[in-house]
C-alpha positions in Angstrom: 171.6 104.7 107.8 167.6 104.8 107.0 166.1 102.0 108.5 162.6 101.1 107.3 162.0 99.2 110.8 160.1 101.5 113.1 161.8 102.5 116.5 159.7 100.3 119.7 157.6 102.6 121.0 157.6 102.7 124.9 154.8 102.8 126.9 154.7 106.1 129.2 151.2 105.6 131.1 150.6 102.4 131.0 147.5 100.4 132.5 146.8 100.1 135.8 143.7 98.4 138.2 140.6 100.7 138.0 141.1 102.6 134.7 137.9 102.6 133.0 138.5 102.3 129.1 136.1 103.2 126.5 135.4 102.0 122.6 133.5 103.7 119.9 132.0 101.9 117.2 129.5 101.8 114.7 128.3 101.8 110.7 126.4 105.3 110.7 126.7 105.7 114.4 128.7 106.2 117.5 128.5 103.6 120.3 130.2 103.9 123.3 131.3 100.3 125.2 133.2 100.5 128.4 135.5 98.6 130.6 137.3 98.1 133.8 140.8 97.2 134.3 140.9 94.4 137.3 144.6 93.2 136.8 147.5 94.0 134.3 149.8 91.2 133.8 153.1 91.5 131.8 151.7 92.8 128.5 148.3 91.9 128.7 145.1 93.5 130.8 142.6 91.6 132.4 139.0 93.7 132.5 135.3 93.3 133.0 133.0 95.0 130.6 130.9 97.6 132.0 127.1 98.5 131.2 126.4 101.9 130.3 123.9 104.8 131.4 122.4 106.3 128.5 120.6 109.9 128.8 118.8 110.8 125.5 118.9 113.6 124.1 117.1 113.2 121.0 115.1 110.0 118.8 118.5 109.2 118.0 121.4 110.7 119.8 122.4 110.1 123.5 125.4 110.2 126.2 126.2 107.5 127.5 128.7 106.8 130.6 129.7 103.6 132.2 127.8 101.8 134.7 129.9 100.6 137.6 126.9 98.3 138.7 126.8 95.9 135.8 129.8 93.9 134.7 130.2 91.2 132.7 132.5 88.3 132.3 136.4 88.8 132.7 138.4 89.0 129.6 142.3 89.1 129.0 143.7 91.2 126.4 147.0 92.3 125.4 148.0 96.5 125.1 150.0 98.0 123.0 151.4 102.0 123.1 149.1 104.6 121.9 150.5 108.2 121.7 151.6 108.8 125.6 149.0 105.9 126.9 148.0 102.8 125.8 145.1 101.0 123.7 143.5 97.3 124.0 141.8 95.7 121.2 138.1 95.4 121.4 136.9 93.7 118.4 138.4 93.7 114.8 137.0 97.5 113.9 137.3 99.0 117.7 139.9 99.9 120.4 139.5 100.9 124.0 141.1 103.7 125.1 141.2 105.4 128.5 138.0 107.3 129.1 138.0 111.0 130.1 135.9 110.6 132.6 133.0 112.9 130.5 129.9 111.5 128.5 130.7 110.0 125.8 127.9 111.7 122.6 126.9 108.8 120.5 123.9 108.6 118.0 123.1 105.7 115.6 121.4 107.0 112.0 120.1 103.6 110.7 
């Protein structure tokens, strides 16, 4: 029987304390934001929200990676599956993800 309710997708590697998450966004541009997980709780993360180093490489075009020196204030948010890890919503047009641990590329065009 065809269903049109789709199958609950399970969470293989889900958060844990210390995974640095990252969220690109921007209108003409590629920003990279990051975070730190500091607790997980049920279905939900609680994380700081890291600073980032940015190395330009051109008038408008950098890397950026996050700055483990500068946090701000703590934040709970819930997950939900993505693929075979998770994501955490960041604002209404962004998601964290977890970061590969390489510069992220980002410019902004305006």
């Amino acid at each position: 029987m065809n269903s049109i309710i789709a199958p609950k997708q399970e969470i293989v590697n889900g958060p844990k304390v210390g995974d640095i998450l990252v969220s690109n966004w921007g209108y003409e541009a590629n920003i990279a934001s990051f975070a730190k997980v500091i607790a997980v709780t049920g279905k939900s993360v609680k994380m700081v929200r890291l600073g980032a180093v940015e190395n330009h490489t051109g008038p408008m075009e950098w890397t950026s990676t996050p700055d483990m020196n500068r946090s701000g204030k703590v934040e709970t948010k819930r997950f939900s599956p993505a693929g075979d890890s998770y994501r955490v919503k960041d604002t209404t047009f962004a998601n964290f993800y977890l970061w590969d641990g390489k510069a992220v590329n980002c410019y902004n065009y305006h």
